[in-house]
Each structure stands twice: as structure tokens, then as C-alpha cells.
Backbone bond lengths (Angstrom), bond angles and torsions (degrees), N, CA, C in turn:
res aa  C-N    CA-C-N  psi(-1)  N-CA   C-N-CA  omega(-1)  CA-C   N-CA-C  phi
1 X - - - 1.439 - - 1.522 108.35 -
2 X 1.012 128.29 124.00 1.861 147.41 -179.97 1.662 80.40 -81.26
3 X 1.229 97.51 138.13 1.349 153.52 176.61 1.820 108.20 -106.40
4 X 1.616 100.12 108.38 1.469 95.66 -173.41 1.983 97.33 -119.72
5 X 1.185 127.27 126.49 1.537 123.00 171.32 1.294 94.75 -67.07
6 X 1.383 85.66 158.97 2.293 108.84 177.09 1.449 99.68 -101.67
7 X 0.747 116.35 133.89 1.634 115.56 158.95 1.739 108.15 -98.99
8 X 1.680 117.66 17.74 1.461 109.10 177.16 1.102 97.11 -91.36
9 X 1.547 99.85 148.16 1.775 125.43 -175.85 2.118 98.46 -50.22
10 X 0.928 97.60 140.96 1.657 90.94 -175.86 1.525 103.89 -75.96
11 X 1.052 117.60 175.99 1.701 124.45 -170.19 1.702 97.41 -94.73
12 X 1.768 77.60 157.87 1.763 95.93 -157.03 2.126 93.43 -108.94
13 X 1.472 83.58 138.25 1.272 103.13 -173.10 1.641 119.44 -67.30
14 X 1.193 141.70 128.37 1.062 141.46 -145.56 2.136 112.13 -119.55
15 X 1.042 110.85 129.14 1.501 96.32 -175.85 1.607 97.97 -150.62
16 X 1.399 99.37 167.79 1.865 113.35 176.75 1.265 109.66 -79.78
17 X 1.478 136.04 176.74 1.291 134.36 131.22 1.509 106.22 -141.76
18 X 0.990 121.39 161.41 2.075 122.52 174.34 1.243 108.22 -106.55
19 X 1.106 125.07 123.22 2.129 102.56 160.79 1.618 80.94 -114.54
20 X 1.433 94.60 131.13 1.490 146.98 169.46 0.947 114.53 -108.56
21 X 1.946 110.33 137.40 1.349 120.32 160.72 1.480 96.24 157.72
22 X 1.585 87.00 170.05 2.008 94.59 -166.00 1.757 98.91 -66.36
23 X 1.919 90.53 -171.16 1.070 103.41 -170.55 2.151 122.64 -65.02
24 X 1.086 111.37 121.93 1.460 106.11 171.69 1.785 108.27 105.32
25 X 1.444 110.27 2.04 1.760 97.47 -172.73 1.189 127.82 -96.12
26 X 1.528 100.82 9.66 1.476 107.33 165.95 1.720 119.56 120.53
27 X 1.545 107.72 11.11 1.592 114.79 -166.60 1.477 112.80 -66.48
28 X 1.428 122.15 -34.83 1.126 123.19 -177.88 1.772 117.70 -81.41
29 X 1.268 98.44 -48.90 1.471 105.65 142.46 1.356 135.31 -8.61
30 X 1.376 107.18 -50.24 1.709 123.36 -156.51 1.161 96.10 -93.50
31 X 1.618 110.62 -37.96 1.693 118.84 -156.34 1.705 88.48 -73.87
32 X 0.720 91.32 -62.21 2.264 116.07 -159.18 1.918 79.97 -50.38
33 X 0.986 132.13 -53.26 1.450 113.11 -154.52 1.628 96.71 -80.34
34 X 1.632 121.73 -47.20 1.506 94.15 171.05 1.285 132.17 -94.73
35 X 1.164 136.39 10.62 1.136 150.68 156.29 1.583 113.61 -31.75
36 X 1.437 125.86 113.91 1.391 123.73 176.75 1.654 99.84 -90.63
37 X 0.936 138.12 22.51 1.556 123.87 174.60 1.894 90.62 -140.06
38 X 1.194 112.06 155.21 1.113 109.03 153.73 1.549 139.63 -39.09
39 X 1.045 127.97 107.64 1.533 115.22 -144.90 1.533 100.24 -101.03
40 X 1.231 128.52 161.16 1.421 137.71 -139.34 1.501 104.21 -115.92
41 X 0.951 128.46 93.29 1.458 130.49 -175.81 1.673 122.65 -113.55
42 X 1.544 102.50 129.02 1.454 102.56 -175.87 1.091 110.58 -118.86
43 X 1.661 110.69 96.49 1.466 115.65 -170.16 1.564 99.55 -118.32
44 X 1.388 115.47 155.87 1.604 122.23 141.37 1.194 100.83 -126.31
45 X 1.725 102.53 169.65 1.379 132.61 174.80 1.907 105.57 -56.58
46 X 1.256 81.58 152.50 1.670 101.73 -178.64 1.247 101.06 -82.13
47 X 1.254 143.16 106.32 1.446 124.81 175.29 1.634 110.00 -104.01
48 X 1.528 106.17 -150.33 1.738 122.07 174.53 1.178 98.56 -74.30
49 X 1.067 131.85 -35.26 1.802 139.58 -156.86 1.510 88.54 -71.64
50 X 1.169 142.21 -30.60 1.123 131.37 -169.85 1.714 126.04 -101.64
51 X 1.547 101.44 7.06 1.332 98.53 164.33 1.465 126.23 -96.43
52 X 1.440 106.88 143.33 1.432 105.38 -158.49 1.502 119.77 134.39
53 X 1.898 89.55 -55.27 1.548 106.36 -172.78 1.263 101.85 -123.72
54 X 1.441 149.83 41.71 0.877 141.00 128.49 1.559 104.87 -163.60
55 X 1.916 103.32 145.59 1.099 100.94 -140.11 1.829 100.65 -98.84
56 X 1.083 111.46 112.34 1.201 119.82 179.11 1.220 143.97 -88.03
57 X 1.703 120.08 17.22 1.397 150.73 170.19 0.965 116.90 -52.55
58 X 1.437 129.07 -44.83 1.089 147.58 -148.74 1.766 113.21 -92.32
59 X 1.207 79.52 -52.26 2.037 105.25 170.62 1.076 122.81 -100.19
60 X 1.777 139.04 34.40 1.255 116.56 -158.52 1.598 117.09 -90.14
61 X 1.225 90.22 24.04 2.040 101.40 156.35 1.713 109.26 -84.42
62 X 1.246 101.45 -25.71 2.134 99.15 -165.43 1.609 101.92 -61.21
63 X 1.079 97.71 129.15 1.659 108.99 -179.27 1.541 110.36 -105.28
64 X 1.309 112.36 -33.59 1.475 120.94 -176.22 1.882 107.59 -140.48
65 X 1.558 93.75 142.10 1.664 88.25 -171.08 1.712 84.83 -120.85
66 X 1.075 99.71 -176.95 1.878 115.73 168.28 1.419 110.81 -109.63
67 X 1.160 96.25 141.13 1.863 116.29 -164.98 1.505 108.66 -121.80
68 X 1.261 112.63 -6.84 1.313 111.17 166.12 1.604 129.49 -138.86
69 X 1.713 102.17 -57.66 1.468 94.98 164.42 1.699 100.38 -170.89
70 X 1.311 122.55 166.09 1.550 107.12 170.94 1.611 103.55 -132.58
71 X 1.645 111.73 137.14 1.718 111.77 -178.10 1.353 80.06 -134.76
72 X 2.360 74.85 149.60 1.247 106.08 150.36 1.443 123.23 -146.60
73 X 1.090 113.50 -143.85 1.593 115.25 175.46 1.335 118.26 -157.14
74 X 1.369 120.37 117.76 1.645 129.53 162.03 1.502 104.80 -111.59
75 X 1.676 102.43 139.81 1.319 97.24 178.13 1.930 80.33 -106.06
76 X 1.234 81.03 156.61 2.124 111.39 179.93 1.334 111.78 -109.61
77 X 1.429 118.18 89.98 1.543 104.22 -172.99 1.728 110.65 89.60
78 X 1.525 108.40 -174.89 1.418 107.11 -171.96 2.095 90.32 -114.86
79 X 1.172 109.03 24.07 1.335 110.72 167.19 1.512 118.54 -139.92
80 X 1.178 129.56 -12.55 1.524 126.26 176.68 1.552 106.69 -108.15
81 X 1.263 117.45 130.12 1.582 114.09 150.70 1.212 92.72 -115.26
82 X 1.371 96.35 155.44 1.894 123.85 168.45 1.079 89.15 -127.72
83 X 1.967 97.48 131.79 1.736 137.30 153.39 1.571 91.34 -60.25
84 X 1.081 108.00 160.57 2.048 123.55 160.59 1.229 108.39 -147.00
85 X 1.199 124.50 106.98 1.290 138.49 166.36 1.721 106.51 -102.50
86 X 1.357 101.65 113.22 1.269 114.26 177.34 1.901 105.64 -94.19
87 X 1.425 106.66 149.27 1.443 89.98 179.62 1.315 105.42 -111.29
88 X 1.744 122.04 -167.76 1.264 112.89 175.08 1.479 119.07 -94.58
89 X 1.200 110.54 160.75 1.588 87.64 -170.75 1.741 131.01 -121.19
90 X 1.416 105.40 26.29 1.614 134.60 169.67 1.621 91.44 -96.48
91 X 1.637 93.89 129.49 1.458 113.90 153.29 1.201 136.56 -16.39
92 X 1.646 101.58 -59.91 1.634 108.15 -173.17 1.579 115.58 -79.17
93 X 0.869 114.70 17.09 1.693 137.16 -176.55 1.693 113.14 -122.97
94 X 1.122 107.51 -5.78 1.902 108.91 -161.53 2.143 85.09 -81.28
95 X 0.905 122.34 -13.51 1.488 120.86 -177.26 1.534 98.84 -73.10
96 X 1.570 136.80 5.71 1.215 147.94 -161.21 1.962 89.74 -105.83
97 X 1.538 116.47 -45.77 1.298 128.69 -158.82 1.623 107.11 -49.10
98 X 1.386 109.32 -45.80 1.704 102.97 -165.50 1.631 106.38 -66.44
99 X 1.474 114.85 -32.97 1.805 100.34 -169.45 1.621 90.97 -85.87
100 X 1.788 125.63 -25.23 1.402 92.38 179.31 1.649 118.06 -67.09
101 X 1.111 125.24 -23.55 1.392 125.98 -156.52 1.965 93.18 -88.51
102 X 1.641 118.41 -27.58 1.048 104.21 174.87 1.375 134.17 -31.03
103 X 1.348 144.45 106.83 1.506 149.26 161.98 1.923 98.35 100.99
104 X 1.317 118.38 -18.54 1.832 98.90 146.99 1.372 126.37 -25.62
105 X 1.146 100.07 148.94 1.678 132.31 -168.50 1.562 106.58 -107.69
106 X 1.492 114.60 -19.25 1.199 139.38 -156.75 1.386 143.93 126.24
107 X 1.158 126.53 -173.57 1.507 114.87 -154.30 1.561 120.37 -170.39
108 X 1.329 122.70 131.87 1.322 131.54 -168.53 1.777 115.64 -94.57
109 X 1.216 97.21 109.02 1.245 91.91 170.39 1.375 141.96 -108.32
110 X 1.354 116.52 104.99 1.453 122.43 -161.52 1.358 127.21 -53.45
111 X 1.446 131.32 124.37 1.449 105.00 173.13 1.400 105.08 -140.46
112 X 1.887 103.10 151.41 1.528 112.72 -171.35 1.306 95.05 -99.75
113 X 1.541 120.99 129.93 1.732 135.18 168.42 1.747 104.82 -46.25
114 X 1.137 115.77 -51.99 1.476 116.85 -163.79 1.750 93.49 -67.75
115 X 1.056 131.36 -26.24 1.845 117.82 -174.87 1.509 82.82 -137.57
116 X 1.614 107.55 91.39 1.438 119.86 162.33 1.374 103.11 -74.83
117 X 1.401 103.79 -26.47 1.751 97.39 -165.83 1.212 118.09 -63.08
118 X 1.009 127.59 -57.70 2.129 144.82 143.79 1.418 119.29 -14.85
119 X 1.720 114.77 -3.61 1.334 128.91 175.46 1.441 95.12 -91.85
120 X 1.125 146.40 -42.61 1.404 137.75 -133.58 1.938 112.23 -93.46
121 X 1.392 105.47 -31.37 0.978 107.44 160.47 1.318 126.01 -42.59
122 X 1.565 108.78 -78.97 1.538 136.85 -179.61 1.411 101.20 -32.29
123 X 1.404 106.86 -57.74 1.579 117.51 -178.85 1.058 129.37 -48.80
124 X 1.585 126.57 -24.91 1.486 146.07 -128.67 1.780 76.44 -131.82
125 X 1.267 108.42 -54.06 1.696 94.39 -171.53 1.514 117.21 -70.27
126 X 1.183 125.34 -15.61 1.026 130.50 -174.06 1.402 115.93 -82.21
127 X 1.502 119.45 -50.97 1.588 142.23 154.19 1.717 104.77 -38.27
128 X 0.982 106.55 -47.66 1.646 115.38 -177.12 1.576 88.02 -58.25
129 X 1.058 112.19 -88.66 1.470 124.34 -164.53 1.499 130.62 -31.39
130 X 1.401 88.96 -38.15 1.757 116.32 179.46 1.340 99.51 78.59
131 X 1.049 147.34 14.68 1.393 142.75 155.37 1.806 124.92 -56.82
132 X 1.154 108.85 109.87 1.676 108.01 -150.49 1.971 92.12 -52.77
133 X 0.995 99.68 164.32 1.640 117.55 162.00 1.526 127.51 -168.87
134 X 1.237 100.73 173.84 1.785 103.87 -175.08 1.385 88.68 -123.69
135 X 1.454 109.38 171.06 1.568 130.56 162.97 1.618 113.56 -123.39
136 X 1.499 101.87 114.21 1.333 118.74 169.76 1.168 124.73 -84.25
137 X 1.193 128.02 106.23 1.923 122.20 -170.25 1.586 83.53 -94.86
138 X 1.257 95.43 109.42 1.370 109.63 140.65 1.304 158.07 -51.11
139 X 1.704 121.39 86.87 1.593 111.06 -144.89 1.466 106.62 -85.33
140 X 1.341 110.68 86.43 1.747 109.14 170.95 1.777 106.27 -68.67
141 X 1.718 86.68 150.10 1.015 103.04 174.05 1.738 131.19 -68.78
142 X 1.392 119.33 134.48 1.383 119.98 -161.51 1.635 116.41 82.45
143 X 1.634 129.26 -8.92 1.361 133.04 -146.23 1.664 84.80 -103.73
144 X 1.943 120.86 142.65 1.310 107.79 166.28 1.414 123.06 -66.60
145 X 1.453 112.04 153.18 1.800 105.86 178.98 1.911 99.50 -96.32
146 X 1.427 91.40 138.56 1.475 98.49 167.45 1.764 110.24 -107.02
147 X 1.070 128.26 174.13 0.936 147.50 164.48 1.855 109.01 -63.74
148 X 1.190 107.97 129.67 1.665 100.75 -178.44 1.382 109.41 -84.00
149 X 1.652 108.23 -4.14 2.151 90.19 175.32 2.029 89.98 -74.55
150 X 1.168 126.47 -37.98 1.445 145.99 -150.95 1.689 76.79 -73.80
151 X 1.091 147.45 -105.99 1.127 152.13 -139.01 1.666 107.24 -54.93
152 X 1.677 104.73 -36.15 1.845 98.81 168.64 1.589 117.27 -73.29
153 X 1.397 105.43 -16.51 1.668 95.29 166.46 1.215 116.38 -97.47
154 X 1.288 114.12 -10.06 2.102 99.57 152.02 0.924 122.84 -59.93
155 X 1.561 116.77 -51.78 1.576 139.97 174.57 1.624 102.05 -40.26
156 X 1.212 107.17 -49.37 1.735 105.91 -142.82 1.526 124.82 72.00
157 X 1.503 115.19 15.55 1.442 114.12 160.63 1.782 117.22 -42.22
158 X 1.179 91.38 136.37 1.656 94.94 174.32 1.233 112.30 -93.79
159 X 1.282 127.37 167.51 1.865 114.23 -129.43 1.850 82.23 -105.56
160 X 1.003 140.33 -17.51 1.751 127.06 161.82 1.178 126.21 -61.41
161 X 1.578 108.38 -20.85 1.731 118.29 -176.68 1.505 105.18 -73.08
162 X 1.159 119.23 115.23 1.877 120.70 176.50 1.398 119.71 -56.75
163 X 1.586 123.04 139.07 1.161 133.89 171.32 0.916 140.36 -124.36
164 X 1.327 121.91 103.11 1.376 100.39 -165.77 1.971 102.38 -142.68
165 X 1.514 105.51 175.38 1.404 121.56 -160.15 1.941 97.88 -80.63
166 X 0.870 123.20 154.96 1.874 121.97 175.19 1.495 90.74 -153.95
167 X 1.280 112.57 160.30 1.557 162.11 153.49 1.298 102.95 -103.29
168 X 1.088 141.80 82.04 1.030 131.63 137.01 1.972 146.85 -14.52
169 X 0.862 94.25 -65.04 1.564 122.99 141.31 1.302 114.16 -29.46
170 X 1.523 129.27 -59.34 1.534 136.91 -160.70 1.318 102.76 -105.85
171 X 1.598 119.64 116.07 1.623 137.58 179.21 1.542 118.20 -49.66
172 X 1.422 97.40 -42.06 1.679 101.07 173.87 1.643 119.92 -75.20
173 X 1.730 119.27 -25.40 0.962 123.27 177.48 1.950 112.33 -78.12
174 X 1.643 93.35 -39.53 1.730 89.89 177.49 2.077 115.65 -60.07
175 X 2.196 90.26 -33.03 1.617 78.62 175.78 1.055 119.87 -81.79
176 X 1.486 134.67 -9.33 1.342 120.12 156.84 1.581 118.55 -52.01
177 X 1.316 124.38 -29.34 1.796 116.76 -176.97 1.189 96.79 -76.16
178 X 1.462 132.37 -36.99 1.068 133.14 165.21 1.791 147.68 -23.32
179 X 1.473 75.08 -59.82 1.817 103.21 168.76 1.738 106.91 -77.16
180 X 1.030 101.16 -43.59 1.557 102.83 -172.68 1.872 103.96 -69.70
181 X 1.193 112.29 -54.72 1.559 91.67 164.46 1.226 134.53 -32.48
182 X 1.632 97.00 -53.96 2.065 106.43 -176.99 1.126 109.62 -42.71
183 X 1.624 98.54 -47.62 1.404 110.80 -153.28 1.475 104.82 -76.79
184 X 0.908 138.42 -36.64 1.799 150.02 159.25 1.393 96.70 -32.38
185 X 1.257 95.18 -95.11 1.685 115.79 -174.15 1.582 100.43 -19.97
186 X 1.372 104.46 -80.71 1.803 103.95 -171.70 2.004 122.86 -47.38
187 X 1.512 89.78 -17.30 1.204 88.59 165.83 1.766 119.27 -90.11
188 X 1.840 119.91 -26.27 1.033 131.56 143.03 1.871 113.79 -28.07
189 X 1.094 118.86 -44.51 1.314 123.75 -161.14 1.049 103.20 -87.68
190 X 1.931 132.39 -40.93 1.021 117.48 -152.48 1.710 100.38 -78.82
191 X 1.219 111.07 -28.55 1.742 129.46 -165.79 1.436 96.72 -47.14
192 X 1.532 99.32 -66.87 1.515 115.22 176.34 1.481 123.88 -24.27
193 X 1.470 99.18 -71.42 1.887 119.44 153.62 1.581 93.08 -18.66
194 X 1.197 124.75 -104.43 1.184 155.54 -134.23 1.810 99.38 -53.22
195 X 1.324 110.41 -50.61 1.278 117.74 178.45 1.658 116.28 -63.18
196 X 1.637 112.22 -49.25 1.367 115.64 166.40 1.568 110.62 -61.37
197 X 1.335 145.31 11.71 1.133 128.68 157.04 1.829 124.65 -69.48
């Protein structure tokens, strides 16, 4: 049998990521702006039905939330694409979190300064899980900026967990949280390696 070389580009490696976080901090946001395909969103309208149970003070521009999950796709390079599974980000929906996070690499978790409190959950499940992650403070517009050592000691981030500032809104700023996950995670992975020897 002759043996012929390919000159096709070799195939590009494929992985998950989650952006996580409570209700209103910008997950769908993040996905939809870097997303190179039309990105898949399962939203309804915010109605009356929802006061009570989710707290809408904070956002009372949000017209539509996500009830299930939002994907997209950036490819990284001419060898990585990243899945994005965004989750939803009301409580009574977080029972959605374990099959999205299933087979993740890792995961971004967004957080708004003005409702630090709405961080601790997200945070807590993730730590639980052991699934590596970063924290994205989200710089909304009009919102004060803190200092990110100041916001990881509200948090109680532990000082290896990455931090960094996002725009949500801005494609180059979401793929920077982007890269910095991979790049975490794969270093998450290699440790792992190293220890199972």
C-alpha cells in the first residue's frame, strides 16, 4: 500500500467553556458579542410573573432573561475552537448548571461590583466542583470601578484564581477572558498530569 502525505491543515482541537454568573451580569452578552456564528439564545420576556422571584432592582432595563442556556463559537488560532455555554442566571434554573458544565475545561465567571452579593453563589459552585475558573468583573457602564485586589477580598478569591477587568459588550475584551481561561485550565490540566504520575 503507497503511502501518500496530506498537505491538509490538520484538525483543530475542540473544547467547552461556561460563562457563569447570577442574574443580569452580562453572560449572554459576552457569548453573542464573541461568538463567530450566530449564537443560540434561549430567552423569554421578563414579565409580572417574575416579581417576587427574581430580583429586578438592579436591572430594571432587562426585558428578557435566559431560561435555559446560550452557545457559541470562537475558534482560537487555526487549531482551537471553544464551545460557550453560557448558563442561566436566576436561581430556579441553576439545576440546569451540572449538564451545562458537563465535559468543560472551565469557566468564566462574571461578576457585577454593585451586587457583590450574587457573586458568592456562582463562586461557591464552582470551588465545590473543582472546575478551574477566573472572575470577570464586569465594567458596566456608569457602575464605580474598584480595584481587583479590593474586589478579591470581598469575594474571598484565593490569590491563584485569575482576575481580570471585561467589557462585555467588546469582542476583543470578552476574547481576552477567553484566552485566559484556556490558558488556566490547560495549565489546570497539566498539574493534574503531573500529580497522577
Amino acid at each position: 500500500m503507497d503511502s501518500v502525505r496530506s498537505s491538509a491543515a490538520r484538525s483543530a482541537a475542540s473544547t467547552k467553556i461556561v460563562v457563569a454568573g447570577g442574574f443580569g451580569v452580562g453572560k449572554t452578552t459576552l457569548v453573542g458579542s464573541v461568538s463567530e456564528i450566530v449564537p443560540l439564545r434561549t430567552e423569554a420576556l421578563v414579565t409580572n410573573e417574575s416579581e417576587g422571584v427574581d430580583d429586578l432592582e438592579a436591572v430594571p432595563s432587562k426585558s428578557t432573561t435566559t431560561v435555559a442556556m446560550d452557545f457559541g463559537r470562537i475558534t482560537l488560532g487555526e487549531d482551537l475552537i471553544l464551545y460557550l455555554f453560557g448558563t442561566p442566571g436566576q436561581k430556579r434554573f441553576w439545576f440546569m448548571w451540572d449538564d451545562l458544565c458537563r465535559g468543560a475545561i472551565g469557566a468564566v465567571v462574571l461578576v457585577d461590583t454593585a451586587r457583590l452579593d450574587e457573586a458568592f453563589a456562582p463562586l461557591d459552585y464552582f470551588e465545590a466542583k473543582g472546575l478551574p475558573f477566573i472572575v470577570a468583573v464586569n465594567t458596566f457602564e456608569g457602575n464605580r470601578r474598584y480595584a481587583l485586589d479590593d474586589v478579591r477580598a470581598a469575594l474571598a478569591i484565593p490569590a491563584d484564581v485569575p482576575m481580570i477587568e471585561v467589557d462585555a459588550r467588546d469582542r476583543e475584551s470578552a476574547k481576552e477572558a477567553l484566552i485566559r481561561i484556556t490558558e488556566y485550565s490547560l495549565t489546570h490540566l497539566d498539574r493534574s498530569a503531573a500529580v497522577a504520575r
